[in-house]
DSSP file (Angstrom, degrees, kcal/mol; ACC not computed):
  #  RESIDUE AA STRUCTURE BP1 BP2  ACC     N-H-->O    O-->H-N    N-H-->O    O-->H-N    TCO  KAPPA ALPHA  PHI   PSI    X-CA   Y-CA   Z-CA
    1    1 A X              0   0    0      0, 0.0    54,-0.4     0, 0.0     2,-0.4   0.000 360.0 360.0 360.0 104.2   -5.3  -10.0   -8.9
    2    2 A X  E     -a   22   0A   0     19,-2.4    21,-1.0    52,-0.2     2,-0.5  -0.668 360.0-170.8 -76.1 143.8   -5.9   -9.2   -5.7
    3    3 A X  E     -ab  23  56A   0     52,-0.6    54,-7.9    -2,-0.4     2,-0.6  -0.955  16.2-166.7-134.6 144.9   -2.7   -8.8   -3.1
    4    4 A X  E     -a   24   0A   0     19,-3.6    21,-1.6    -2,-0.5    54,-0.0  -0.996  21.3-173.0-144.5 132.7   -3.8   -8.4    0.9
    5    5 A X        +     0   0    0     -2,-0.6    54,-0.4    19,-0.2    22,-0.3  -0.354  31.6 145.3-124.9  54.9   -1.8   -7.6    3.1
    6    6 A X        -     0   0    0     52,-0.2    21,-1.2    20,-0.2    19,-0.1  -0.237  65.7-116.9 -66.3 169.5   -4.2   -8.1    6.0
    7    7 A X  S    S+     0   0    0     19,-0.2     2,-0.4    20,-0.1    -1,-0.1   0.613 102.1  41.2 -91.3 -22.2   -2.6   -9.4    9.4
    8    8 A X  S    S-     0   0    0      2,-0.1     2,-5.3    18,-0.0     4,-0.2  -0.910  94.0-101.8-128.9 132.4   -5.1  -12.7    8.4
    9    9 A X    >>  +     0   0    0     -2,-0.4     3,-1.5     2,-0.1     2,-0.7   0.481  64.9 160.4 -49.4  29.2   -6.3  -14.7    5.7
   10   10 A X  T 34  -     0   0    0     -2,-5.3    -2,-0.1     1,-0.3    -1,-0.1  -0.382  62.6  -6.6 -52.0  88.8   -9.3  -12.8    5.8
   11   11 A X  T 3> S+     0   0    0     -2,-0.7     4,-0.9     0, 0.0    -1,-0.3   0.141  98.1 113.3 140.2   1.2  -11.6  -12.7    2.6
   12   12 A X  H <> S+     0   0    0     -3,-1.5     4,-1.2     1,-0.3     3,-0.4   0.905  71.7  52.4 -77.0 -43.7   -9.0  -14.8    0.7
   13   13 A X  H >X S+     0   0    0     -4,-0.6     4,-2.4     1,-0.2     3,-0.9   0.976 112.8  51.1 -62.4 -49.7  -11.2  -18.1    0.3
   14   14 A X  H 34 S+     0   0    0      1,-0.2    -2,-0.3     2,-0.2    -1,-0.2   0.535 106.1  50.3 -67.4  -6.2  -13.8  -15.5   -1.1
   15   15 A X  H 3<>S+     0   0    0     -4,-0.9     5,-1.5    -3,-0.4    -1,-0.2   0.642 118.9  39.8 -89.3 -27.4  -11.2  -14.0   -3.6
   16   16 A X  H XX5S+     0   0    0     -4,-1.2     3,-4.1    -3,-0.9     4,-0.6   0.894 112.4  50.6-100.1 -87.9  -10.4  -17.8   -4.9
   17   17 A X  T 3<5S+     0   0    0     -4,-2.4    -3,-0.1     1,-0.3    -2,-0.1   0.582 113.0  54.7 -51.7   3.4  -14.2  -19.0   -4.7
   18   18 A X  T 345S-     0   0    0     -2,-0.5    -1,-0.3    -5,-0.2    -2,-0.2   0.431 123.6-107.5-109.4 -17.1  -14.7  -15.2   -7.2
   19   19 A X  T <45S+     0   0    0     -3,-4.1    -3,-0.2     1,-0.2    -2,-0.2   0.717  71.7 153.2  92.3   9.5  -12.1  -16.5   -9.6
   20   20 A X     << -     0   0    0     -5,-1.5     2,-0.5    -4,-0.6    -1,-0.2  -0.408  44.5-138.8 -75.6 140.2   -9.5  -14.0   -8.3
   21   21 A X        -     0   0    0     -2,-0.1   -19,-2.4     2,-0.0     2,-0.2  -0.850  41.2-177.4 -96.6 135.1   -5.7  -14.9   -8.5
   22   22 A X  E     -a    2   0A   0     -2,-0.5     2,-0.3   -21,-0.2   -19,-0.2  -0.967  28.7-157.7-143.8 171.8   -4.3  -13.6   -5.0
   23   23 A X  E     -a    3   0A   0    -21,-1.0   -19,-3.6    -2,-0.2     2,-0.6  -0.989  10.1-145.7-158.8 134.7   -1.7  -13.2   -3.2
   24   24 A X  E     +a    4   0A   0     -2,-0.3     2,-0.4   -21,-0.2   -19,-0.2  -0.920  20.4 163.1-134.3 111.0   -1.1  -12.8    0.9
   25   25 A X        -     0   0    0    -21,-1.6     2,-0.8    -2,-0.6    -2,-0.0  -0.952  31.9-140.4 -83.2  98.5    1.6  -10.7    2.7
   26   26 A X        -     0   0    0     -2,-0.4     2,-0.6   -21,-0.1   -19,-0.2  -0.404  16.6-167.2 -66.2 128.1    0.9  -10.2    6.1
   27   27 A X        -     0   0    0    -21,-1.2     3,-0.2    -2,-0.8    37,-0.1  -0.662   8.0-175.5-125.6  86.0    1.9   -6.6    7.0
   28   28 A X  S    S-     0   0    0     -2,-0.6     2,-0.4     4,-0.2    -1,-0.1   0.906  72.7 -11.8 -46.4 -39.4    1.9   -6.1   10.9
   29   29 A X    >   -     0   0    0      1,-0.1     3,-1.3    35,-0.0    -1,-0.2  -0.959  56.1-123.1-170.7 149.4    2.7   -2.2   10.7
   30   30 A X  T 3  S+     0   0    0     -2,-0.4     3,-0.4     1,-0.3    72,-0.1   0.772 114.0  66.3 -60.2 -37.9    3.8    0.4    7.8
   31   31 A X  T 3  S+     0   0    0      1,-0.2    -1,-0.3     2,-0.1     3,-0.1   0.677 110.5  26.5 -81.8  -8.1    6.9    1.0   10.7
   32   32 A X  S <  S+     0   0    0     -3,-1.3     3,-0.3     1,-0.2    -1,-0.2   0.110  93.7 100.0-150.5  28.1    8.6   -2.7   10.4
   33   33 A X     >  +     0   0    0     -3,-0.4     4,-2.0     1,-0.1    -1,-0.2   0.337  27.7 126.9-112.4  35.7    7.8   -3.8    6.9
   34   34 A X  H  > S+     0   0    0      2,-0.3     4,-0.8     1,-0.2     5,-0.2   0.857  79.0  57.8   7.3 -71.9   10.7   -3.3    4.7
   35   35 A X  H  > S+     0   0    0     -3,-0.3     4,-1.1     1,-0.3    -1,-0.2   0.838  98.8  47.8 -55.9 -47.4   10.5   -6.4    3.9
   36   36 A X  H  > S+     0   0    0      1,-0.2     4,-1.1    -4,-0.2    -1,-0.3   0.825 105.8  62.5 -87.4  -7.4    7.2   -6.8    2.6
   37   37 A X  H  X S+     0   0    0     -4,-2.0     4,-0.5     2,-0.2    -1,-0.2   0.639 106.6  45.1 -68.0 -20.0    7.6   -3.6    0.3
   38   38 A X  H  X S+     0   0    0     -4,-0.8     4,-0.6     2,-0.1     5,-0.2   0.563 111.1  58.7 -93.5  -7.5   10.4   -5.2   -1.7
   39   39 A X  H  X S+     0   0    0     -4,-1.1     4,-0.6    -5,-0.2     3,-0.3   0.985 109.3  36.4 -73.0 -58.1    8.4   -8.0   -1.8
   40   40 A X  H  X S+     0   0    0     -4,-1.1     4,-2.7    -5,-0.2     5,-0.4   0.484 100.2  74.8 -78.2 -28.2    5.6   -6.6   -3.4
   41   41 A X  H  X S+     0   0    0     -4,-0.5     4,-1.3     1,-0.2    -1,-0.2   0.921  97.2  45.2 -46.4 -50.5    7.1   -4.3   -5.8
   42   42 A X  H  X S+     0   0    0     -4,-0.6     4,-2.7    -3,-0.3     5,-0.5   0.928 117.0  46.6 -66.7 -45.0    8.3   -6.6   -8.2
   43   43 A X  H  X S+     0   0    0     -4,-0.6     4,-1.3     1,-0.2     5,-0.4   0.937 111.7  49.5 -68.0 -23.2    5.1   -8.4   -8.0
   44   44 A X  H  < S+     0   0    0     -4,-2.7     4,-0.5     1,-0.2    -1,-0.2   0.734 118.4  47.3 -86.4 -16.8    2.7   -5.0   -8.4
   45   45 A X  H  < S+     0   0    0     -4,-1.3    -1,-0.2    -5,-0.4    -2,-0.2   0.934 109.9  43.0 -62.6 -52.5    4.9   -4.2  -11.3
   46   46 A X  H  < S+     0   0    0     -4,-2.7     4,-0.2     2,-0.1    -2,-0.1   0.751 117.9  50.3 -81.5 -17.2    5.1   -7.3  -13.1
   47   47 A X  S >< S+     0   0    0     -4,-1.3     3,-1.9    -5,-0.5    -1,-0.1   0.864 109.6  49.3 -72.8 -33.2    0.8   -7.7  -12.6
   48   48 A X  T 3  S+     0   0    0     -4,-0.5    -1,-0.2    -5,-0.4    -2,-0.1   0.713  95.2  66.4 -76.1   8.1   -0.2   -4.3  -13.7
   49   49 A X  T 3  S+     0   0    0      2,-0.1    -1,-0.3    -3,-0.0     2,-0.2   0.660  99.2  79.7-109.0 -18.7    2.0   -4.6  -17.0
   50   50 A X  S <  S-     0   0    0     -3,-1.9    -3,-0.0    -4,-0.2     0, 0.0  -0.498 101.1 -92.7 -79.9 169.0   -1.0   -7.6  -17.7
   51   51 A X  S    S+     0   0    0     -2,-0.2     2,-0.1     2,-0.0    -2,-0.1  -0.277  90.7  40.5 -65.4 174.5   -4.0   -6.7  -18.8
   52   52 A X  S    S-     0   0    0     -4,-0.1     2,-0.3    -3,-0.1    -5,-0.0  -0.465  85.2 -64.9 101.1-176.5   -6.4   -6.3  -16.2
   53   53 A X        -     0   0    0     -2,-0.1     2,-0.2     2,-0.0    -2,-0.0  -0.856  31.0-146.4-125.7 165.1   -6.5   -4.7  -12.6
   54   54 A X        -     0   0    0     -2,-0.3   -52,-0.2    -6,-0.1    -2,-0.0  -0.836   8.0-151.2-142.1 118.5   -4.8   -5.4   -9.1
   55   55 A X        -     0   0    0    -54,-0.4   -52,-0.6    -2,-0.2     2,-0.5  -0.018   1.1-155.3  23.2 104.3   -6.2   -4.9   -5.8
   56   56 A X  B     -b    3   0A   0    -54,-0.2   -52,-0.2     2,-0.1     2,-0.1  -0.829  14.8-169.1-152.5 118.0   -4.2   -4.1   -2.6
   57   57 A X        +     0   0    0    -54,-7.9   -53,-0.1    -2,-0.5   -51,-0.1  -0.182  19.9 150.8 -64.6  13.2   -6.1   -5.2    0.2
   58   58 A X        -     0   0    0      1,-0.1   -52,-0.2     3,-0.1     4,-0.1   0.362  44.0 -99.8-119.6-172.8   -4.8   -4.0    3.6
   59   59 A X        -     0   0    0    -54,-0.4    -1,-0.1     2,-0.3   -54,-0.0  -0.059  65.8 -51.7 -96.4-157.2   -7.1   -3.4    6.8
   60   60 A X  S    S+     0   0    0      1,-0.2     2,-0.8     2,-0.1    -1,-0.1   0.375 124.7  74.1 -68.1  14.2   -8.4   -0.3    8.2
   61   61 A X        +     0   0    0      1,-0.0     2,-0.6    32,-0.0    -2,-0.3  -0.848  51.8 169.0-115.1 111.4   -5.2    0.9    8.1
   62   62 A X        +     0   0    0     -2,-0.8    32,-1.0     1,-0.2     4,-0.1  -0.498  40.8 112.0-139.8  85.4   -4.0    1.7    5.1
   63   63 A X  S    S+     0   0    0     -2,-0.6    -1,-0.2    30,-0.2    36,-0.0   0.806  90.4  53.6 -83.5 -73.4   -0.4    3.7    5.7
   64   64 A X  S  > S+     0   0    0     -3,-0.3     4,-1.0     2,-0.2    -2,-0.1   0.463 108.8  39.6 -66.8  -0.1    1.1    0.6    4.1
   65   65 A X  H >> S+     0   0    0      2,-0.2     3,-3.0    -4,-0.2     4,-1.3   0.884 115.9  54.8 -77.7 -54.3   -0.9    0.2    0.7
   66   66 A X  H 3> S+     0   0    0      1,-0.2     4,-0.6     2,-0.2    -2,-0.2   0.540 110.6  48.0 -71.1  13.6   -0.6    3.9    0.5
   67   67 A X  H 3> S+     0   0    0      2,-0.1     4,-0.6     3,-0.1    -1,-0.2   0.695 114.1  42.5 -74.5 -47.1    3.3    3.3    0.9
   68   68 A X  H << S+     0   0    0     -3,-3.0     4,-0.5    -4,-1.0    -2,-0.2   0.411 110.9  53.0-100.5   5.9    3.7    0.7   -1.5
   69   69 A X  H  X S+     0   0    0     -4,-1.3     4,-3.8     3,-0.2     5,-0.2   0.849 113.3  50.5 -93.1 -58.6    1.4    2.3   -4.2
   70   70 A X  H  X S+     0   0    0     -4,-0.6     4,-1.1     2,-0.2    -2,-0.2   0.859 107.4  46.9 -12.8 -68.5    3.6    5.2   -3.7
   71   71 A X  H >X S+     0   0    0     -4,-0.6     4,-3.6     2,-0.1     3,-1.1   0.970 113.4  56.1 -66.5 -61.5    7.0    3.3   -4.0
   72   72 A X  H 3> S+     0   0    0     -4,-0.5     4,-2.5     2,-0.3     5,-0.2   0.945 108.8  44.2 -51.8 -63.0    5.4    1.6   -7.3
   73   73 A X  H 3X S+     0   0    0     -4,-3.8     6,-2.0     1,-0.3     4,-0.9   0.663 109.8  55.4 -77.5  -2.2    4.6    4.8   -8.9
   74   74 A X  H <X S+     0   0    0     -3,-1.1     4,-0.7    -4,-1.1    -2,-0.3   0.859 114.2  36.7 -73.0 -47.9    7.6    6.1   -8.1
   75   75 A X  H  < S+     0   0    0     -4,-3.6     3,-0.2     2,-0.2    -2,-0.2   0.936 122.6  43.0 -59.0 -47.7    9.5    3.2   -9.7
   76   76 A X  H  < S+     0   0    0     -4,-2.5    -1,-0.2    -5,-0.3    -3,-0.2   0.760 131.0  16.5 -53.1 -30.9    7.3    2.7  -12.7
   77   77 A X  H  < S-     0   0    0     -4,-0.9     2,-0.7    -5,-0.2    -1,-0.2  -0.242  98.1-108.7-151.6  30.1    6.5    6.6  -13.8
   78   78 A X     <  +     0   0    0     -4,-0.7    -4,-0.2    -3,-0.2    -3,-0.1   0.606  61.6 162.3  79.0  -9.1    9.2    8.8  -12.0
   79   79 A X        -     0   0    0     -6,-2.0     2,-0.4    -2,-0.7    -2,-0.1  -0.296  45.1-108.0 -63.4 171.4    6.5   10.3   -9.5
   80   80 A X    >>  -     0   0    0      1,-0.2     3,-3.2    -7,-0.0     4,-1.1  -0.801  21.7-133.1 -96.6 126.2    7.8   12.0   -6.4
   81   81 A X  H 3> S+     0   0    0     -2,-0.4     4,-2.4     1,-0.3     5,-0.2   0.849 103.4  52.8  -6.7 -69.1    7.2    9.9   -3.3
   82   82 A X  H 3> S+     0   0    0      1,-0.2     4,-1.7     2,-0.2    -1,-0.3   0.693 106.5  46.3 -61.3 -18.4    6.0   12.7   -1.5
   83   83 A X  H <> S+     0   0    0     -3,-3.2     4,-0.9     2,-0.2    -1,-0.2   0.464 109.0  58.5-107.1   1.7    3.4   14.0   -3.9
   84   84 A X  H >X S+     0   0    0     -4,-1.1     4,-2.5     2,-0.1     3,-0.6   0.935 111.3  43.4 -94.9 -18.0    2.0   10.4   -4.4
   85   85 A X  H 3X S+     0   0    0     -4,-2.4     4,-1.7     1,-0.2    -2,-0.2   0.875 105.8  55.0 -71.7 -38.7    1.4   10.3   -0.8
   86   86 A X  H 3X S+     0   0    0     -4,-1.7     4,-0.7    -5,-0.2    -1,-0.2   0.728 108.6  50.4 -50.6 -26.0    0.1   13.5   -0.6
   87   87 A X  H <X S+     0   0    0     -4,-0.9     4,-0.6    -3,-0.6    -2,-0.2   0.647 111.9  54.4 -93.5 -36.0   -2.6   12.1   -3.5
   88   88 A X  H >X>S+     0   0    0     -4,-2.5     5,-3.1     1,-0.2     4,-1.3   0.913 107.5  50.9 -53.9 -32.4   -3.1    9.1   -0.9
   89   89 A X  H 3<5S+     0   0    0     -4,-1.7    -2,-0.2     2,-0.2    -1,-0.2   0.893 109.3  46.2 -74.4 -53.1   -3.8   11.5    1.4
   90   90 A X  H 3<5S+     0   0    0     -4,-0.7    -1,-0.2     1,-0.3    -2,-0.1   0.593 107.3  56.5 -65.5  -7.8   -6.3   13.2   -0.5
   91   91 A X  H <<5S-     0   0    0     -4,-0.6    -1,-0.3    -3,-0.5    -2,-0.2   0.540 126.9 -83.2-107.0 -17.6   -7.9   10.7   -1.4
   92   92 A X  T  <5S+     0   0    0     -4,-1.3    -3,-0.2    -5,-0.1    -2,-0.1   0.649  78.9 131.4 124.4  12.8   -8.7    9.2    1.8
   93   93 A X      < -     0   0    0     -5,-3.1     2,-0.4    -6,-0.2   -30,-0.2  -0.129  59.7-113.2 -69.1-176.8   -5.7    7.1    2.8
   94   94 A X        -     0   0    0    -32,-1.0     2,-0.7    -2,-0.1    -5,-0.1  -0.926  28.9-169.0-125.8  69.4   -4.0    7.1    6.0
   95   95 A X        -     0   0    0     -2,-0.4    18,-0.8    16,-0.2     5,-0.1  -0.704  14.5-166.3 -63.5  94.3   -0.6    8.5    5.5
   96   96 A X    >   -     0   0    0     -2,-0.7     3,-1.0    16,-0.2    18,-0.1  -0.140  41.8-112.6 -49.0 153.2    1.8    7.8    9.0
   97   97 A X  G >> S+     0   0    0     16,-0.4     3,-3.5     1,-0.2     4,-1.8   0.995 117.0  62.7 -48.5 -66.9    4.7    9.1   10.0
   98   98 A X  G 34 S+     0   0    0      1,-0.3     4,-0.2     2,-0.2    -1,-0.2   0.107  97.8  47.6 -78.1  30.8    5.7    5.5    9.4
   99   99 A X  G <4 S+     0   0    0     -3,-1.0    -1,-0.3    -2,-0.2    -2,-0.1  -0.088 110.2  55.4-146.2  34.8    5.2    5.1    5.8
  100  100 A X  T <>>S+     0   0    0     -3,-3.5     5,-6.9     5,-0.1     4,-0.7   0.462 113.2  46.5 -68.5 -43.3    7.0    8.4    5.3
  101  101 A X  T ><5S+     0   0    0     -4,-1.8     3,-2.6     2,-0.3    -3,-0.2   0.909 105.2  50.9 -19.7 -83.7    9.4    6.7    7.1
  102  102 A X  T 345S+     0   0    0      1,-0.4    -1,-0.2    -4,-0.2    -3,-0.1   0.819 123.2  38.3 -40.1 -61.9    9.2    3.5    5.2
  103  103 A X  T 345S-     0   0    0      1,-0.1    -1,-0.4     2,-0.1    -2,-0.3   0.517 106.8-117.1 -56.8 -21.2    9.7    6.0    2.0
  104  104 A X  T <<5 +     0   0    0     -3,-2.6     2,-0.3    -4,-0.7    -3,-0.3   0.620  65.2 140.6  25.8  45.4   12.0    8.3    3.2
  105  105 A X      < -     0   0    0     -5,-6.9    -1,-0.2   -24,-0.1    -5,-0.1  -0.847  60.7-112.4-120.9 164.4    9.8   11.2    2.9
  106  106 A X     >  -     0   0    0     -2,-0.3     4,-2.1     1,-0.2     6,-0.1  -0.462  23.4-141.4 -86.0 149.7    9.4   13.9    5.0
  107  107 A X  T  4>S+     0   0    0      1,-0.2     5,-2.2     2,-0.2    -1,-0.2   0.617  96.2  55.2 -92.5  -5.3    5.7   13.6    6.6
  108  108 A X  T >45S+     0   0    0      3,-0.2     3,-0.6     2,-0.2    -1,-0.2   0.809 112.3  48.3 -78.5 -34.4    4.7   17.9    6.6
  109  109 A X  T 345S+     0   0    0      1,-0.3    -2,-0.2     2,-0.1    -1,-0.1   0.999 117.8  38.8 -85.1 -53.7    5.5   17.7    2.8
  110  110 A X  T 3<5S-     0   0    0     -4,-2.1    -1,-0.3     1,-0.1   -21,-0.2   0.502 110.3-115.1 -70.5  12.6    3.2   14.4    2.3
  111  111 A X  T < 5 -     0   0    0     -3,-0.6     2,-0.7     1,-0.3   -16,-0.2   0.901  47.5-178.2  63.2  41.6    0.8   15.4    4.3
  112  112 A X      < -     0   0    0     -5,-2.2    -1,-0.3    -6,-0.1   -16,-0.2  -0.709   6.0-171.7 -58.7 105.4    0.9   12.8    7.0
  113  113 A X        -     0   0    0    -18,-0.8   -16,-0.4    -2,-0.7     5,-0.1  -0.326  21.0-114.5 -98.1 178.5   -1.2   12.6    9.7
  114  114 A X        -     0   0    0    -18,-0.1    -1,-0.1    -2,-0.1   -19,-0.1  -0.629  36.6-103.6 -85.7-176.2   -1.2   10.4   13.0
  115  115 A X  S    S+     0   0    0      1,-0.2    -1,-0.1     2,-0.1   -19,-0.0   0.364 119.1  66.2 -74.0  -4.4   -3.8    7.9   13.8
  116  116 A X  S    S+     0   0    0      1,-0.2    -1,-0.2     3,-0.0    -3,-0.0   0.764 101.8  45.1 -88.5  -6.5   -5.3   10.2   16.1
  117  117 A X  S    S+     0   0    0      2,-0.0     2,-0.6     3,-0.0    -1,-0.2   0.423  85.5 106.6 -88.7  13.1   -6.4   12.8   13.3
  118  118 A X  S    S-     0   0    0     -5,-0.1   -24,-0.1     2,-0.0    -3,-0.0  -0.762  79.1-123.5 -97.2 119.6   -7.7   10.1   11.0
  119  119 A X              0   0    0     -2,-0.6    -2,-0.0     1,-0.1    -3,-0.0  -0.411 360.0 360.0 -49.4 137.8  -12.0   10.2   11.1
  120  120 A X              0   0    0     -3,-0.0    -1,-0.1     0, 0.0    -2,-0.0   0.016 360.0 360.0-115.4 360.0  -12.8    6.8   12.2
């Protein structure tokens, strides 16, 4: 399962012609989706409990995956927002102010950065 939350159907006909099951949010910005994080919970919840892997697709900015992977391991396994963002972080995500935001977590403790400190 792949799930993209690209601004465009971008790559999606190649996910379908791969034999991939997918599934398409558009997610404009980490600061004014809400919506598409309650959206997606239930669904990254209910995929990963099949066998198999999922995918989240999102463009070169990826605040919101590492938001909603965040929110999901926090609902599933009891981790603390903040230290799964901090593990986005380390790992070579894009944490924003505004998907601490999104979380409610404070952005010195997850280790948030702007967009201007992110290596390009």
């Amino acid at each position: 399962m792949v799930i993209s939350t690209m601004k465009t159907r971008h790559n999606l006909a190649d996910y379908e012609a791969a034999g991939l099951e997918w599934h398409h949010v558009p997610v404009a910005s980490a600061g004014s989706s809400a919506d598409q994080l309650e959206e997606l919970l239930p669904l990254l919840r209910r995929e990963l409990k099949r066998a198999g892997a999922v995918a989240v697709h999102g463009n070169r900015h990826t605040d919101f995956v590492a938001a909603l992977c965040a929110a999901h391991l926090h609902q599933a396994h009891g981790v603390d927002p903040e230290v799964a963002l901090a593990e986005a972080t380390g790992a070579g995500l894009q944490v924003t102010p505004e998907a601490c935001a999104l979380l409610g977590v404070d952005e010195a403790t997850a280790g948030g950065r702007s967009d201007a400190s992110v290596n390009r």
